[in-house]
C-alpha positions, 0 to 999 in steps of 0.5 A, spaced: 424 853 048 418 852 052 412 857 051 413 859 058 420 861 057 419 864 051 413 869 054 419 871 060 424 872 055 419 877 051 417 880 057 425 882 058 425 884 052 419 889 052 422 892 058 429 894 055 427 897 050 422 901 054 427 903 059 431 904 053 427 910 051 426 912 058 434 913 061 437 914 053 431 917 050 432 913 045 426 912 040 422 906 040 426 904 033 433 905 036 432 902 043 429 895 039 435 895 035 439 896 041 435 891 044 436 886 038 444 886 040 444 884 047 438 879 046 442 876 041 448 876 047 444 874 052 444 879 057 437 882 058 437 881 065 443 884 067 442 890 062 435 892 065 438 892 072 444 896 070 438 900 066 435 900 073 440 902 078 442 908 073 434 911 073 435 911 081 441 914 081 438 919 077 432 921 081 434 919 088 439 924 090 439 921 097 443 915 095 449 919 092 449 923 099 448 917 103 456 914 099 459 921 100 458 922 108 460 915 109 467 917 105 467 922 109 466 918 116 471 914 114 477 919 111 476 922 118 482 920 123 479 921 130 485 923 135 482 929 140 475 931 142 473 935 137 475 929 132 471 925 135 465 929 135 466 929 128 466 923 126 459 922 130 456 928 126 458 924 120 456 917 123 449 920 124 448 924 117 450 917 114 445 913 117 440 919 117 442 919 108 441 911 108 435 911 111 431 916 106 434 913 100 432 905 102 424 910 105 424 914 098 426 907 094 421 903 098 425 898 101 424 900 108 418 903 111 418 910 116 412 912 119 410 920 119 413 920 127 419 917 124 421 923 119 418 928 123 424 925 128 429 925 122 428 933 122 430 933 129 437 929 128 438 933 121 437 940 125 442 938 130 447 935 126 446 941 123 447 946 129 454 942 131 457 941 124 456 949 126 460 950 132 465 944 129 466 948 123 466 955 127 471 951 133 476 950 126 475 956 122 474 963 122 470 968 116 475 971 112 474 976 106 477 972 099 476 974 092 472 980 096 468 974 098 466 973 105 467 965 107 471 961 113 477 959 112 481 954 116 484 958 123 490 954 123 492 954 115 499 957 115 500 954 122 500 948 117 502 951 110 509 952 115 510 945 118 509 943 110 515 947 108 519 945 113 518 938 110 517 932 114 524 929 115 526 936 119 520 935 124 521 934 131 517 928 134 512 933 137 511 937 130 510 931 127 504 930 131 501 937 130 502 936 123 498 930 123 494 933 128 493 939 123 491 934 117 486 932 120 483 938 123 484 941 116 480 935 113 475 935 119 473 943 117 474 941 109 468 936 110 464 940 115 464 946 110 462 942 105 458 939 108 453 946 110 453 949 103 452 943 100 451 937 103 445 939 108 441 943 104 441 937 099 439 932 105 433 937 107 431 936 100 431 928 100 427 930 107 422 934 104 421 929 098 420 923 103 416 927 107 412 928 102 411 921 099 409 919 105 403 924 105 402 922 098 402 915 100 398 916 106 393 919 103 393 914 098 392 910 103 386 913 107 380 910 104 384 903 106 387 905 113 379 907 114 376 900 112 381 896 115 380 900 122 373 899 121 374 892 120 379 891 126 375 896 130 367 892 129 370 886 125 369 882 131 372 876 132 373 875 124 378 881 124 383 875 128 382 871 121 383 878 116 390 879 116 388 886 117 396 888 118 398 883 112 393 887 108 395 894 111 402 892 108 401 891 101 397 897 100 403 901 103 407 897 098 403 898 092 403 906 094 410 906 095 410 902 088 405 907 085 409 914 087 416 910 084 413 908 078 411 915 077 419 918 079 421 913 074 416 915 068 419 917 061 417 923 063 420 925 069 427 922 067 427 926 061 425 933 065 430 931 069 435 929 064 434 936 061 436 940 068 442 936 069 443 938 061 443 946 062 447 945 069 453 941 066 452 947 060 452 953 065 458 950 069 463 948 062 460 956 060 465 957 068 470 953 065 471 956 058 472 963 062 476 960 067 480 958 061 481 964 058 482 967 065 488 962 065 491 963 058 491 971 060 494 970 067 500 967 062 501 972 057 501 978 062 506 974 065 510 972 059 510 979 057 512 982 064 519 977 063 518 978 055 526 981 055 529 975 059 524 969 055 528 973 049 535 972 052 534 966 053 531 964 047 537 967 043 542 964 047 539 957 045 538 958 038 546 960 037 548 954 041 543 951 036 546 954 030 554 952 032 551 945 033 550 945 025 557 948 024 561 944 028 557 937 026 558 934 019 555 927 020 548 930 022 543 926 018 538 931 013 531 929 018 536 932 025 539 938 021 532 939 019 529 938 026 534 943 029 533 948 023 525 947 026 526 949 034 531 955 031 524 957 028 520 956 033 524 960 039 524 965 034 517 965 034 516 964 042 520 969 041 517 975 037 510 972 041 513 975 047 517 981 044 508 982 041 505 981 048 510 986 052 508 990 046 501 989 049 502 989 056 496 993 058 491 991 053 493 984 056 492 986 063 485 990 063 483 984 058 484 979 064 481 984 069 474 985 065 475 977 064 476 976 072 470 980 073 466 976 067 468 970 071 465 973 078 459 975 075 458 969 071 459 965 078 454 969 081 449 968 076 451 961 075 449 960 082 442 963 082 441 959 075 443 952 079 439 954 084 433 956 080 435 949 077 434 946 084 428 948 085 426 947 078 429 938 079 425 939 086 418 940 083 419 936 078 419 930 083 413 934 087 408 934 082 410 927 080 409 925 086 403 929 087 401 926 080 399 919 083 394 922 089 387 922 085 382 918 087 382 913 081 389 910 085 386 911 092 380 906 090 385 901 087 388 901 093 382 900 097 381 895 092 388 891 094 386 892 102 379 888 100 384 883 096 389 882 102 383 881 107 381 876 102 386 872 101 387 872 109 380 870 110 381 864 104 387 862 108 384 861 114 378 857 111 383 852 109 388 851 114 388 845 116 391 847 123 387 854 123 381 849 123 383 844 127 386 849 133 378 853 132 375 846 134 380 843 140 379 850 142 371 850 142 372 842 145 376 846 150 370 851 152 365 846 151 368 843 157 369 848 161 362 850 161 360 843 163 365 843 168 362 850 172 354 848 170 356 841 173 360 845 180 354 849 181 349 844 180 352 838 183 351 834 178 356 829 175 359 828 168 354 825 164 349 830 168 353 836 166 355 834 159 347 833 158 345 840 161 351 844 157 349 840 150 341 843 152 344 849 151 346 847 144 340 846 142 337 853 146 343 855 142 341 852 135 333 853 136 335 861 138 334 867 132 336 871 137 344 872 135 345 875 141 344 867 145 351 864 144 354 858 149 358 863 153 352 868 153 347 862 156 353 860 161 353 867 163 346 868 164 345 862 168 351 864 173 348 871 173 340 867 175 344 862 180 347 869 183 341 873 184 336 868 186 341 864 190 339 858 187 341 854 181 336 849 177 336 848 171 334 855 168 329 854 162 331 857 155 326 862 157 330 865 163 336 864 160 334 868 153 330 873 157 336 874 161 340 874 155 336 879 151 336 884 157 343 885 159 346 884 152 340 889 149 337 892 153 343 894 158 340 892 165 344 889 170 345 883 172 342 883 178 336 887 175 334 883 170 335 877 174 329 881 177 324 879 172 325 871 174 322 873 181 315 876 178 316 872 173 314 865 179 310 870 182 305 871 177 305 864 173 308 867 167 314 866 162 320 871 163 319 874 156 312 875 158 313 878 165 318 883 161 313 886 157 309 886 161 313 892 165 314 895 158 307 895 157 305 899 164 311 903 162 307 906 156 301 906 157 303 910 163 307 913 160 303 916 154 297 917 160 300 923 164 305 925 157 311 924 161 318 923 158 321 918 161 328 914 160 325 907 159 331 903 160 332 907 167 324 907 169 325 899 167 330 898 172 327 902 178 321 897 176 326 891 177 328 893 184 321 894 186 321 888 192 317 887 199 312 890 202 311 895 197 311 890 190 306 887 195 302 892 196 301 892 188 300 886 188 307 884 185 304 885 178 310 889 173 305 892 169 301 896 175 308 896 178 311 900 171 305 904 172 306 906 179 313 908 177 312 912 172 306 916 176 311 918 181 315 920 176 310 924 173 308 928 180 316 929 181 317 923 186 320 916 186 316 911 188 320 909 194 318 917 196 311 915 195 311 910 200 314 914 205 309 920 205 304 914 206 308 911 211 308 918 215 301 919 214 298 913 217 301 916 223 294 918 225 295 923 230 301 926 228 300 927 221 292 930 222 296 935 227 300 937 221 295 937 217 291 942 221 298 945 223 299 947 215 292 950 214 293 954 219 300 957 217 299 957 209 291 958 209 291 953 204 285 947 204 288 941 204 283 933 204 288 929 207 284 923 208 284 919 201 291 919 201 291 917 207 286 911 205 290 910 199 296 908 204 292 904 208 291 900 202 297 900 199 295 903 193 301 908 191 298 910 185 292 914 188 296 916 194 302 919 189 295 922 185 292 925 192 299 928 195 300 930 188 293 935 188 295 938 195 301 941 194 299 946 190 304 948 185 312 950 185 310 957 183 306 958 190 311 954 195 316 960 192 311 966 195 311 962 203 315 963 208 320 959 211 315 956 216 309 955 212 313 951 206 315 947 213 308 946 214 306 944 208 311 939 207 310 935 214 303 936 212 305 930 207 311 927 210 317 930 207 321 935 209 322 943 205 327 940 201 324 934 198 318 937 197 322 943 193 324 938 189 319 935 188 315 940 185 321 942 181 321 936 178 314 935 176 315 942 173 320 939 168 315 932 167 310 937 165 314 940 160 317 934 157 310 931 155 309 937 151 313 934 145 311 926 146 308 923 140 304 917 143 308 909 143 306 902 143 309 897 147 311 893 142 315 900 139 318 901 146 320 894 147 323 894 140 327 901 142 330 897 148 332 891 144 335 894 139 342 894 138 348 898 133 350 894 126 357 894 129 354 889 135 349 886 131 355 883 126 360 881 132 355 877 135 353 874 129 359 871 128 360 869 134 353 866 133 356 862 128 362 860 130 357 857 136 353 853 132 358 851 128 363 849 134 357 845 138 356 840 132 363 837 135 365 841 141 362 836 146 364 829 143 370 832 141 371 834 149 369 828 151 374 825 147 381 830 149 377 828 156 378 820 156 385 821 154 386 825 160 382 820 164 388 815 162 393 819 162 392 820 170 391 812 170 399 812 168 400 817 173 398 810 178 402 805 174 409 809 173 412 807 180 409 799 179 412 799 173 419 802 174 420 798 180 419 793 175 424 795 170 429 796 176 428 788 178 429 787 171 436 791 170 438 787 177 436 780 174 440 781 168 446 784 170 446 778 177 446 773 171 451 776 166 455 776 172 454 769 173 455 766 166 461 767 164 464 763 170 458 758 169 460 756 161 455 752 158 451 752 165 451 760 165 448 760 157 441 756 159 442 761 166 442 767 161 437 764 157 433 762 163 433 771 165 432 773 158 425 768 160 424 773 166 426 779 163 420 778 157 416 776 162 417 783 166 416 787 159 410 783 158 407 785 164 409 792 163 405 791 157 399 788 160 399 793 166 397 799 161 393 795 154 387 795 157 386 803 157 381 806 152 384 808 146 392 810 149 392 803 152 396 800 147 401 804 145 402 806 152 403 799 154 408 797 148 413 804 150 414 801 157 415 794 155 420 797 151 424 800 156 423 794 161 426 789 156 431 794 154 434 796 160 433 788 162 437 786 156 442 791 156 444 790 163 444 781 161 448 783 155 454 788 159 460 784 161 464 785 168 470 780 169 473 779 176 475 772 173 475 770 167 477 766 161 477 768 154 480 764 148 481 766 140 482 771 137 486 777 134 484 783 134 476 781 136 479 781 142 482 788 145 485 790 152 485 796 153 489 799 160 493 806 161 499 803 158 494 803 151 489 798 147 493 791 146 490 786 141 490 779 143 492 773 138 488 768 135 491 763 139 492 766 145 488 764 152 487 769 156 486 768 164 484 773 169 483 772 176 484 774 184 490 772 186 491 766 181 498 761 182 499 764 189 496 764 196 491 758 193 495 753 189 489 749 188 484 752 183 477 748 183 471 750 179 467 756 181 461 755 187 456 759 186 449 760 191 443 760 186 438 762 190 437 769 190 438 769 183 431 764 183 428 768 189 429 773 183 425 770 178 420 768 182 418 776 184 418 777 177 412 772 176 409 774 182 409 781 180 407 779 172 401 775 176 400 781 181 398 786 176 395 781 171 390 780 176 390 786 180 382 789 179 382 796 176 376 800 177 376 808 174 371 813 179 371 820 176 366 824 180 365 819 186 362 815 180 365 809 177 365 809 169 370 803 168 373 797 170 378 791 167 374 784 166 381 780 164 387 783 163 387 787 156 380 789 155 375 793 159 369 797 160 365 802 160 360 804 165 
């Protein structure tokens, strides 16, 4: 035997012995030698599986309820309402039964909604089968036991005494109807005392393996959930569903290895023990219930039983007298069944005698039974309950955390060998740079649209972009990051040049880090032209005022916020500060600090440069609130543009928010023209400035270069998704544009196909046509018509051969493209050359070879024979001369073949892609690139 088969078979053979041990309780000893004999028989295959079956029938109760409601579904005969409704309640529990067995015994899988739903349909039926059971029966005391009865019972006990053969028709259906009813009732009756509670015990069992199992699981699902969620565009590599899976598999393995332990069998096997022992305890009372009830009644007819007897053994006795040739072994017998009638009858002489004691032993056992029933239910029960948390605390035992890392460990195995297939599929691979190539192209194309360029162009300005890309440690600066980023420049700034891989990382950097808009970090580029510096310099430039500034006045500020108000800084007013960033960062945030927007600022100014009105507010407010305002150095400020010492100067006169709420309603009017506002933005102002105030309390001094790196920074979860799409990147380009190019040349010739089809079915038409004149010819030509079809077949190839050449010279496609339409030209030429059609004819030999066939049937021709077929042939045109045929069209047909097969060999074929010409034919089957 092979090694390796000799390792199976061992395999086999330690797994009987130990199933052995676990369904029969067998000891290792026993089992092995159990084990010997059907390895000798070589049947260990099909024992184990036996084995197998017998431990799930042991365990999984849902399986036995699963066979009985479907013998029931199918006893029932459906004939009324009810009957229906009856056979659909068993329907559904059968269903409800097979579906917990196939969950508990993992062949199916059932999600926590799904069993939470299988409670529902279980209540229903349930309710139902009551209204069933009720509809049919009605309660009634038996035995001195309250239990439903069949309403209908002595309606049918009185058709069945009637007998069946004495029935009317109508009877007859009642009886059938009855019987049914009545099975329908039996059915539902035992379906709500047994049938249901056990089915709710298989619920809450399933239930709880799938808590187990979920649990189990928890740390697994997280991981995985993790992985989807942040996994990136690696997650669609994972197989994260597959690897979810296989460890609900190997759970539901985990939870059915620990029902089918040794353990588990045994403590179960002992329960059905003392069940089967407490229901032979009934059977043995019941016994003697019965040999009681039949010596009462023997003594009650103990005279006639005796009388009986008598009569008997006297007919017994003149049989011995009256028949000489009895042999001894039948007297013998005869003597025997004297004697045992006279024993029966001296019995029931004794029992009469012992009438009474009889009848009060039968009632105390009757009453023994009655207990013993009742105590045989609360100890079945007990036994229920017990079986029951044996199962659970199986069940339970499986949930530690050793089993819950070993199934995360699966999780990461699964995610692996996804992750392994992946990198070493060759379609996953191939599919992964065609897409690349793909998008390559796509970007070209929209950078060469909003450039103008052609392609060549636009292919060197998307493979820059690789090389941004490559050269780039910023992760975030991807090929599709780049394109994006340019659209966003050209959108912004209305133009579109090539963008410099500084604008296009800065722009990069502050959309995807920082979080700007694209039309606010766009803005950078404007400063950045405007003051001669890079974008990155420009940037931080704005970061730098923003601090500085920021840790001045020891004012908090949202700096992503204070960066983008920054940005949008234009017109007069960046101007004014010299379209500087950083004094620009510093003018927004001492307006902040003071209460007010820049914007806000440069409105008051503009209000007070209106001399006359703004020095009769002045004058206007000190006389209203008695406050000293010195307008003048605000006003020079904004004569000067200078928004920081305007904000400072309107900031000295306004006085404090604590003084605004003591004035009255005019003067808080007055103050606030005075500075160009009105009552209520001045109000607001100096709220806000209270709570700038008091924001700085807490500040700890920054850097520019800490802020700058607070608004860069980005999750773990970003950094690992743009990390892999950085990856993917750098490995896509390595072929993404050659690759392009390639898919893209073959586009090219397939759209110089779309220009020859027509050319070339016009060819195979006239080909078809020469072939099918000349085979109508030649027959009726004899040896003339074999050199006309040799001349046609000529014509033909040299139609095919034009296809070809029409087609060849196309860069890589070419020649295959060329040798299909030659095939087709020449194929339709020649089928058509070599198709038979006869008006008149003459065909000689044959037999057999030659078949004519018509509606009267096929009829093959002798050898011999010389068949004529023709118009008219020995009537009105007695005289028969060789056939007169008319050449010409057949020549004018070939030379438009030549013609044609000229044509296209010489016609100039020049390539234009984006009004450019990149290729041309030099002589027919060669060409160039431009």
């Amino acid at each position: 035997m092979d090694p390796q088969d000799q390792q199976e078979l061992n395999k086999l053979y330690e797994k009987y012995i130990e199933l052995l041990q676990r369904a029969d309780g067998l000891t290792r000893q026993q089992a092995q030698a159990q084990a010997d004999q059907v390895k000798a028989a070589g049947n260990l295959t099909t024992s184990i599986s036996r084995l197998n079956k017998e431990l799930s029938d042991t365990v999984f109760k849902s399986d036995y309820l699963y066979q009985s409601f479907q013998e029931t579904t199918a006893e029932l005969k459906k004939q009324n309402v009810l009957l229906q409704a009856g056979k659909s309640i068993f329907k559904g529990l059968t269903t409800l039964s097979s579906d917990l067995n196939y969950f508990q015994q993992g062949i199916t899988d059932l999600t926590g909604k799904q069993l939470k739903r299988k409670g529902e349909i279980l209540a229903k039926n349930e309710l139902e089968l009551t209204n069933v059971r009720n509809r049919l029966g009605e309660e009634k005391e038996i035995n001195g036991v309250r239990q439903f009865a069949f309403k209908q019972e002595k309606l049918l006990n009185d058709l069945y005494t009637i007998g069946s053969e004495n029935l009317t028709a109508s009877q007859k259906k009642l009886l059938d109807q009855l019987k049914q009813e009545k099975e329908l009732f039996d059915a539902t009756n035992n379906a709500l005392s047994e049938g249901l509670p056990l089915l709710k015990k298989e619920l809450d069992i399933s239930k709880q393996i799938y808590d187990v199992r979920e649990d189990l699981g928890g740390m697994a699902t997280a991981a995985a959930g993790v992985v989807s969620k942040y996994g990136g565009s690696l997650a669609q590599f994972l197989n994260v569903d597959d690897a979810i899976d296989s460890v609900k598999q190997y759970n539901q393995s985990l939870i059915s290895d620990a029902l089918k332990s040794k353990e588990v069998i045994e403590q179960i096997k002992n329960i059905e023990d003392q069940r089967i022992a407490l229901l032979q305890n009934s059977l043995i009372i019941q016994k003697e219930i019965t040999k009681l009830t039949k010596d009462l009644e023997d003594a009650t007819n103990a005279v006639q039983i005796t009388q009986d007897n008598n009569n008997q053994i006297q007919e017994i006795q003149n049989q011995l007298a009256t028949q000489q040739n009895l042999t001894l072994v039948e007297k013998q017998q005869l003597q025997d069944e004297i004697k045992r009638l006279q024993d029966e009858s001296l019995r029931v002489q004794n029992l009469a005698n012992n009438g009474v004691n009889i009848q009060n032993e039968l009632l105390a056992k009757q009453n023994d039974l009655l207990n013993d029933e009742l105590n045989t239910k609360q100890q079945l029960a007990d036994l229920d309950k017990e079986e029951d948390k044996v199962k659970q605390d199986a069940i339970n035992s499986v949930n530690n955390l050793g089993n819950k890392f070993k199934s995360l460990g699966v999780l990461v195995k699964g995610l692996g060998t996804g992750l392994k297939k992946a990198l070493t599929d060759p379609l996953t691979i191939i599919t992964f740079f065609i897409d690349k190539a793909l998008d390559a192209n796509k970007q070209a194309v929209e950078l060469g649209k909003s450039l103008g360029y052609g392609n060549d162009r636009a292919e060197d300005f998307r493979e820059n972009m690789a090389d941004i890309v490559s050269n780039s440690n910023n992760l975030n600066v991807t090929s599709a990051n780049l394109v994006e980023a340019f659209g966003q420049l050209s959108e912004a700034t209305g133009l579109s040049y090539e963008f410099t891989a500084d604008q296009l990382e800065t722009q990069i950097k502050l959309t995807k880090q920082v979080g700007l808009q694209a039309d606010e970090a766009a803005q950078i580029q404007r400063f950045a032209v405007l003051n001669g510096k890079t974008s990155e310099e420009t940037y931080k430039s704005f970061v730098k005022g923003l601090a500085t500034t920021r840790n001045q006045l020891k004012v908090g500020i949202n700096f992503k916020a204070a960066l983008a108000e920054a940005t949008k800084i234009s017109g007069q007013l960046a101007a004014n500060l010299g379209n500087n960033p950083e004094t620009i960062a510093k003018a927004v945030v001492t307006a902040k600090a003071f209460g007010m927007t820049l914007d806000q600022v440069a409105k008051s100014g503009e209000s007070l440069l209106n001399f006359e009105s703004s020095i009769e507010s002045e004058l206007k407010a000190e006389l209203l609130t008695g406050k000293q305002l010195n307008l003048e150095r605000a006003r020079a400020a904004a004569l000067a543009g200078d928004q920081i010492t305007l904000a400072e100067e309107l900031n000295k006169n306004i006085g404090s928010s604590a003084e605004f709420t003591k004035m009255n309603v005019l003067q808080q009017k007055a103050l606030a023209e005075s500075v160009g506002m009105t009552s209520d933005e001045l109000a607001n102002t100096l709220r806000k400035r209270e709570e700038a105030i008091k924001s700085g309390k807490s500040l700890a001094q920054v850097t520019a270069e800490e802020a700058a790196e607070a608004l860069e920074r980005q999750t773990i979860q970003d950094k690992f998704n743009q990390a892999i799409l950085k990856l993917q990147d750098l490995i896509g380009n390595l072929v993404a544009g050659p690759l392009a190019m390639f898919i893209d040349g073959l586009s090219m010739a397939l759209q110089i196909v779309n220009f020859i089809t027509k050319p070339l079915q016009w060819m195979a038409d006239l080909s078809k046509y020469i072939g099918e004149t000349i085979s109508g010819w030649a027959n009726a030509l004899g040896p003339f018509g074999i050199l006309l079809k040799g001349i046609a077949g000529i014509a033909i190839l040299l139609a095919g051969y034009g296809a070809y050449a029409a087609l060849s010279w196309i860069p890589v496609v070419g020649p295959v493209l060329g040798a299909v339409a030659a095939a087709a030209v020449i194929g339709k030429g020649f089928s058509a050359l070599s198709s038979q059609k006869a008006d008149d004819m003459v065909s000689e030999g044959g037999y057999g070879k030659r078949t004519l066939l018509s509606p009267e049937g096929a009829i093959k021709l002798n050898d011999k024979d010389t068949v004529l077929a023709g118009t008219d042939l020995g009537g009105g045109t007695p005289n028969i001369s060789g056939p007169s045929i008319d050449l010409t069209p057949m020549i004018a047909a070939i030379n438009e073949v030549k013609a044609a097969v000229d044509g296209l060999m010489n016609r100039p074929v020049i390539i234009n892609m984006d009004s450019k010409q990149v290729g041309s034919n030099l002589v027919q089957g060669s060409y160039k690139l431009a």
